[in-house]
C-alpha positions in Angstrom: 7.3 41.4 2.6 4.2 39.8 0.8 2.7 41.1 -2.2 0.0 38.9 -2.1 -3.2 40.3 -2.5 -6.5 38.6 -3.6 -7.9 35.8 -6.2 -9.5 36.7 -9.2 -11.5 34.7 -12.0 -9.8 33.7 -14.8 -12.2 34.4 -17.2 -13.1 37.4 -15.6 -16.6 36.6 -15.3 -17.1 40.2 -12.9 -17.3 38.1 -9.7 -15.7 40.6 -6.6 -12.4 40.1 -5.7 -11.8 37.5 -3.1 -9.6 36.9 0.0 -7.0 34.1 0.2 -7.4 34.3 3.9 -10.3 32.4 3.4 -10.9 29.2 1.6 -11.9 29.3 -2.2 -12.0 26.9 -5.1 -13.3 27.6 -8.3 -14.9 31.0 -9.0 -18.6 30.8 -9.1 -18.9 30.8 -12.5 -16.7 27.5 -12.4 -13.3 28.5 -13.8 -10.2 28.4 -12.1 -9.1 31.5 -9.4 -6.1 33.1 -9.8 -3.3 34.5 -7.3 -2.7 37.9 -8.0 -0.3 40.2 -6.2 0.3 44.4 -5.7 2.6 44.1 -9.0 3.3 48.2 -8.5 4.4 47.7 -5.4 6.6 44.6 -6.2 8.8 46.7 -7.9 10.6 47.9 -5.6 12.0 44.1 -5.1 15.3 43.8 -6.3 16.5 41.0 -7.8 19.5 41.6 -6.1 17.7 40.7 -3.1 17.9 37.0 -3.7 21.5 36.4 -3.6 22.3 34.3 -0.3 18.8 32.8 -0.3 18.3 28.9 0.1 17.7 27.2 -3.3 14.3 26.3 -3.3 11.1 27.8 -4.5 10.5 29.8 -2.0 13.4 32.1 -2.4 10.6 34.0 -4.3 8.6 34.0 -1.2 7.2 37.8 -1.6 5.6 36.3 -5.3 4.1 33.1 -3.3 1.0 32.6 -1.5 2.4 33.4 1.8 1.6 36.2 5.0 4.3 37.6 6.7 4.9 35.4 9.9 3.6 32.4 8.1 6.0 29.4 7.2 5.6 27.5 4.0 5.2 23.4 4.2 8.4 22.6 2.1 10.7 19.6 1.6 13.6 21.6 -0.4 11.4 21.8 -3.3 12.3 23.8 -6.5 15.7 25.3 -8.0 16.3 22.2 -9.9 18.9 22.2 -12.2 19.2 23.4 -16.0 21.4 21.1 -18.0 23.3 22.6 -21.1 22.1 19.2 -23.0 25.5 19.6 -25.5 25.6 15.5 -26.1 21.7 15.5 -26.8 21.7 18.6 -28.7 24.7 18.0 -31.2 22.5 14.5 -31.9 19.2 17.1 -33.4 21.4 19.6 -34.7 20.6 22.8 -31.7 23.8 24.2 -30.3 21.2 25.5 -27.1 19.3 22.4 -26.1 18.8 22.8 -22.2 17.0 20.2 -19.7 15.2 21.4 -16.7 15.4 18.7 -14.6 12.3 18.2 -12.5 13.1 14.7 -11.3 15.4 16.1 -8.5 12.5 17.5 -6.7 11.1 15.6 -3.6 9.1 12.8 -4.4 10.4 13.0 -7.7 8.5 14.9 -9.6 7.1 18.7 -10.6 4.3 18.0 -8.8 6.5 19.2 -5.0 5.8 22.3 -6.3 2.2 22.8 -7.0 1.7 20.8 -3.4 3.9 22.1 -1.3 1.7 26.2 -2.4 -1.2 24.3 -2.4 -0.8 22.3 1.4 1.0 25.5 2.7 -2.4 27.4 2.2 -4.4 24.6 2.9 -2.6 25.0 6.4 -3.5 28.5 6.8 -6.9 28.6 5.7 -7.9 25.4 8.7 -7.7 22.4 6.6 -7.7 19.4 8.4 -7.9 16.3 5.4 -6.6 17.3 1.7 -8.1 15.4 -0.6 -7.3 14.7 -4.5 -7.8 12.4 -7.2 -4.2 11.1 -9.0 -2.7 9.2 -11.9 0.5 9.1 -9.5 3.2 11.9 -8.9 0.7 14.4 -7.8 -0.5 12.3 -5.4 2.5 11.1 -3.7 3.5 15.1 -3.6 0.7 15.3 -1.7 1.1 12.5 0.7 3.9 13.3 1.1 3.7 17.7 1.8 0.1 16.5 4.3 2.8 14.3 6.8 4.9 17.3 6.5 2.1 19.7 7.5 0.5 17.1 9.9 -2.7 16.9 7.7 -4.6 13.8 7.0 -4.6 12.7 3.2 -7.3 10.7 0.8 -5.6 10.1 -2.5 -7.9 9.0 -5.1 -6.4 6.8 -7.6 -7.5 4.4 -10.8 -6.7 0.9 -10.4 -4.5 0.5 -13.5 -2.3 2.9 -12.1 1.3 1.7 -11.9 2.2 0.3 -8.2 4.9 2.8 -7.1 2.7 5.5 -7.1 0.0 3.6 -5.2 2.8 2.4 -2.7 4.5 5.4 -2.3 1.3 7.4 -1.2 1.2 4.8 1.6 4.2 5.1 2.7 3.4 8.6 4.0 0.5 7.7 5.1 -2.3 8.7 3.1 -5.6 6.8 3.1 -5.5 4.9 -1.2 -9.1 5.0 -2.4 -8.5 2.4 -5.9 -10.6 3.7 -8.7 -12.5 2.1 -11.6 -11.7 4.2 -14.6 -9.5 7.4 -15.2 -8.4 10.2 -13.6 -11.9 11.9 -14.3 -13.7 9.5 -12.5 -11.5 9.7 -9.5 -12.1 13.1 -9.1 -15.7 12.8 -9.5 -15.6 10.0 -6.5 -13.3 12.2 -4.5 -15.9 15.1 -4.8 -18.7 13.1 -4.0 -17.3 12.2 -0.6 -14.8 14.7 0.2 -17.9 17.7 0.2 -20.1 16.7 2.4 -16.8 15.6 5.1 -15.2 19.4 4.6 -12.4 18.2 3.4 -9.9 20.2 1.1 -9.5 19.7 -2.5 -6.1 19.8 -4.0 -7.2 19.1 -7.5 -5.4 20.1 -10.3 -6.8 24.1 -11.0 -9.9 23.4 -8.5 -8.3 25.3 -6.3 -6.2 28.3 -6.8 -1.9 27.7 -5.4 -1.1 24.7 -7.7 -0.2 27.1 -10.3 1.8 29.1 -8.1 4.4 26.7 -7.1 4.4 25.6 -10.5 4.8 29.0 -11.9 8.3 29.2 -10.0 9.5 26.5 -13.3 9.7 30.3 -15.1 11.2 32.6 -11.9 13.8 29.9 -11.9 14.3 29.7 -15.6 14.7 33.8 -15.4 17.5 33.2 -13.0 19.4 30.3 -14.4 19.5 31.7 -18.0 20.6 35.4 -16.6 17.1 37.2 -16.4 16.4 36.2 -20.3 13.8 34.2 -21.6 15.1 31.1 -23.8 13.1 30.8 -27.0 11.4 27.9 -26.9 9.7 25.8 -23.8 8.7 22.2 -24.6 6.6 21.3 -21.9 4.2 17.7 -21.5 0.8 18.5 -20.2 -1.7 16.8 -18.8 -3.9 18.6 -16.3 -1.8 21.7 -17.7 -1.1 23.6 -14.6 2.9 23.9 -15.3 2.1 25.4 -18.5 -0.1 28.1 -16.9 1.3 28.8 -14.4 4.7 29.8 -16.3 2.3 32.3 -18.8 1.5 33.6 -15.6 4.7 34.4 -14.3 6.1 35.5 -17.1 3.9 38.3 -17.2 5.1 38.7 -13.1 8.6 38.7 -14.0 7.8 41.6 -16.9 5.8 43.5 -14.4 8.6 43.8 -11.8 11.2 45.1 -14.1 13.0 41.1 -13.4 13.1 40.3 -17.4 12.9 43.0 -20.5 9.3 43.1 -21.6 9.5 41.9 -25.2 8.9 38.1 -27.3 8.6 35.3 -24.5 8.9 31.3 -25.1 7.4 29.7 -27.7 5.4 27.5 -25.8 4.8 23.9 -26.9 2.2 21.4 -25.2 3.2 17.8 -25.6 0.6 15.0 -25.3 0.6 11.4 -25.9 -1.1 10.4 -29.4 -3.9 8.2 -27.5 -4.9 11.3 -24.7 -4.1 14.2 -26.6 -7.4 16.5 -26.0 -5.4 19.9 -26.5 -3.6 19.1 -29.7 -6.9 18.0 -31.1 -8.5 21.3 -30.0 -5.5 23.6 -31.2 -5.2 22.0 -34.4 -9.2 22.7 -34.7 -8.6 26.6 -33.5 -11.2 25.9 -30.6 -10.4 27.7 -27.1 -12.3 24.7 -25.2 -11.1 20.5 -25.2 -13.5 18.0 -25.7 -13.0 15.1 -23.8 -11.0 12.0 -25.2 -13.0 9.1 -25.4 -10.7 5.9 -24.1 -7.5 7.9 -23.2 -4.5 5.2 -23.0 -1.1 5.9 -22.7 2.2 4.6 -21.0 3.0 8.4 -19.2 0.1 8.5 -16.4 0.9 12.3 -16.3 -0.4 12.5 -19.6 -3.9 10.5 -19.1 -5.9 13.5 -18.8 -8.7 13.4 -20.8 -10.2 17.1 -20.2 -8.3 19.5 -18.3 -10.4 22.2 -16.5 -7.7 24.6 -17.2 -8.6 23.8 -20.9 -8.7 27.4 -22.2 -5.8 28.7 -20.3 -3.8 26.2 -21.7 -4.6 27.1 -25.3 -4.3 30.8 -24.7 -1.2 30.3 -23.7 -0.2 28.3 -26.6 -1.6 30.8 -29.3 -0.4 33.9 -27.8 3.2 32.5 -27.4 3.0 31.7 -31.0 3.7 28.0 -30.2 2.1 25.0 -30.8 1.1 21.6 -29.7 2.2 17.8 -30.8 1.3 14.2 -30.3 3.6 11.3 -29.6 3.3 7.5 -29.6 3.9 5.5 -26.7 6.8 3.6 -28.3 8.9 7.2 -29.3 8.5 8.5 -25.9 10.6 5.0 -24.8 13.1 6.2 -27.5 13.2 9.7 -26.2 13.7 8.6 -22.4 16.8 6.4 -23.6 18.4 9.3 -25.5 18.2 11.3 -22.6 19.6 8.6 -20.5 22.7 7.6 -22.4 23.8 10.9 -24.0 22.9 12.9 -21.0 22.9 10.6 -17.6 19.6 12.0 -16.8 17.0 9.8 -15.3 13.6 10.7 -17.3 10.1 9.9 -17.3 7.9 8.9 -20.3 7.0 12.8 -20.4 10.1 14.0 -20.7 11.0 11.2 -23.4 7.8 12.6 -25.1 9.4 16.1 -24.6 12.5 14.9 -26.7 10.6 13.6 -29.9 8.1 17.2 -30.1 11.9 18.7 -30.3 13.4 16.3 -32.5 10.1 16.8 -34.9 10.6 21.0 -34.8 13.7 20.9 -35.5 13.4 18.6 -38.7 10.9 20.7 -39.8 12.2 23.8 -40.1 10.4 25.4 -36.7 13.1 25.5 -34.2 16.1 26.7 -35.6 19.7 25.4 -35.0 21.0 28.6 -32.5 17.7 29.0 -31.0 17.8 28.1 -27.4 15.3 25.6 -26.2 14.1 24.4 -22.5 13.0 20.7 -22.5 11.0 20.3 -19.2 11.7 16.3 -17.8 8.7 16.3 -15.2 9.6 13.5 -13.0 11.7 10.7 -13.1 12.5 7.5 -15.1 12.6 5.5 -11.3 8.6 4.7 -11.3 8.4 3.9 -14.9 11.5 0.7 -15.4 8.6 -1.5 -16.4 8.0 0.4 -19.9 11.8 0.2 -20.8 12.6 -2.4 -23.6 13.9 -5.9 -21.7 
């Protein structure tokens, strides 16, 4: 059964209620929509009920954006594992260091789960051509869920970007549009011709079922770590939506009776010290981010220089009572390597950047030594050899 419902502004700006039957983007106000779902009614799920389910996302179908008698577009996405990090964690001094390992999703990345919601509705709703503007993972997740749905696919993509990604959207087919610029200007050129063509934008909060296969990260997290929440999540943002969409089902998982109401994560955005646009505007107490003039940095899932989902992000941050940190380049190499050789896990830039917000907490006095902490490592080391010291 599907408690799925309607969409909803996230501001809320008073716009009606609308229905996911149809297809939506941003509210008309211009924020992001929302998911929402008959929580009262959702109660009467047990948890129970997921025992003997297949371990992916979707074992939490009756929270997804899914009808009755629809099927989702997946690959085997989600349900990745949570590492008890012992080797990494005795190094920093935490007795509960945990890794959520995201690269053994398809493609390689977080980003199956955001696409495989997103593509699944997409489906539904009559599209024909997704369309979406990439620094890499998110658009190979997206080539790759269209072939799977029998969609056509226009990835949008800067020219700098490294060559996997570009390649690796090819492979499954989708049509590479090379980009001058960032990730900005690649959505603004895959705007500019995708409108007036029909076809369906997948960008990152500009439409509304992203977030909700990213907000699985927390169901899973509930699950793994026997319906409690840890203390801290250390998560490295970008466009942001992983972060959102896990303050969003937290509040889900509450609502349901899944997980005692009571102190959630401490959440903690991670951002490279050259594109760092939500750091700058926490450490200022603003609720928007400015743009960040010449954004450069090594983790391509961190060259974001404004997020839509800006002050979603931030409320997030604030009401978690974390925070949010900026890493160089150079100490998200270091971080990737100690994850590697204490812990055999292959990660990405991010999740190297992930490592060093920790290792800083913790030397300061913030995280303490029996706290239990989630480092998320969204995507893989595989795509990224080329940054690794020769």
């Amino acid at each position: 059964m599907s408690f799925f419902s309607h969409l909803e502004c996230s501001v809320p700006c008073g716009a009606p209620l609308l229905d996911p039957r149809e297809r939506h983007f941003l509210c008309s106000c211009g924020a992001p929509l929302l998911a929402r779902y008959d929580l009262d009614k959702a109660r009467a799920w047990q948890r129970g009920s997921l025992q003997g389910r297949d371990a992916t996302m979707w074992r939490y179908r009756e929270m997804l954006p899914i009808y009755d008698g629809e099927e989702p577009i997946t690959l085997g996405e989600g349900f990745t594992p949570l590492f008890h990090a012992r080797r990494l964690g005795a190094s920093i001094g935490l007795d509960r260091l945990y890794i959520k390992d995201e690269s053994l999703n398809p493609t390689n990345s977080f980003k199956a789960r955001g696409q495989s919601a997103a593509i699944t509705r997409a489906k539904y709703v009559g599209a024909t051509t997704i369309a979406l503007p990439t620094a890499g993972n998110a658009g190979n997740a997206a080539a790759a869920y269209a072939a799977a749905a029998g969609l056509a696919c226009e990835v949008f993509i800067p020219k700098d970007a490294k060559r996997p990604f570009i390649d690796e959207c090819r492979l499954y087919g989708a049509n590479v549009t090379l980009v001058d610029g960032l990730i900005t200007d690649a959505g603004r050129m895959a705007a500019e011709k995708g409108a007036p063509l029909g076809w369906y934008d997948v960008s990152t909060l500009k439409e509304p079922y992203r977030i909700e296969g990213k907000k699985t990260m927390a169901y899973e997290l509930a699950e793994q770590m026997d319906w409690r929440w840890p203390d801290w999540i250390i998560y490295p943002t970008g466009g942001g939506t992983g972060m959102v969409g896990m303050w969003k089902a937290f509040e889900e998982v509450e609502r349901i009776g899944w997980v005692r109401a009571g102190r959630r994560p401490r959440m903690v955005s991670v951002q490279a010290e050259n594109c760092a646009p939500i750091v700058r505007a926490y450490a200022e107490g603003s609720d928007r981010a400015q743009p960040w003039e010449g954004a450069a940095t090594i983790a391509d899932g961190l060259r974001v220089p404004r997020a839509i989902g800006d002050f979603l992000i931030l409320r997030a941050i604030r009401e978690s009572g974390g925070t949010a940190l900026a890493v160089t380049d150079a100490s998200m190499v270091k971080g990737m390597l100690e994850i590697g050789k204490r812990e055999g896990i292959s990660a990405a830039p991010e999740g190297g950047a992930a490592l060093v917000a920790i290792e800083r907490l913790v030397a300061d006095g913030s995280i303490k030594p029996r706290e239990s902490v989630v480092l998320f490592n969204t995507g893989g080391a595989l795509k990224y050899l080329d940054v690794l010291p020769r």
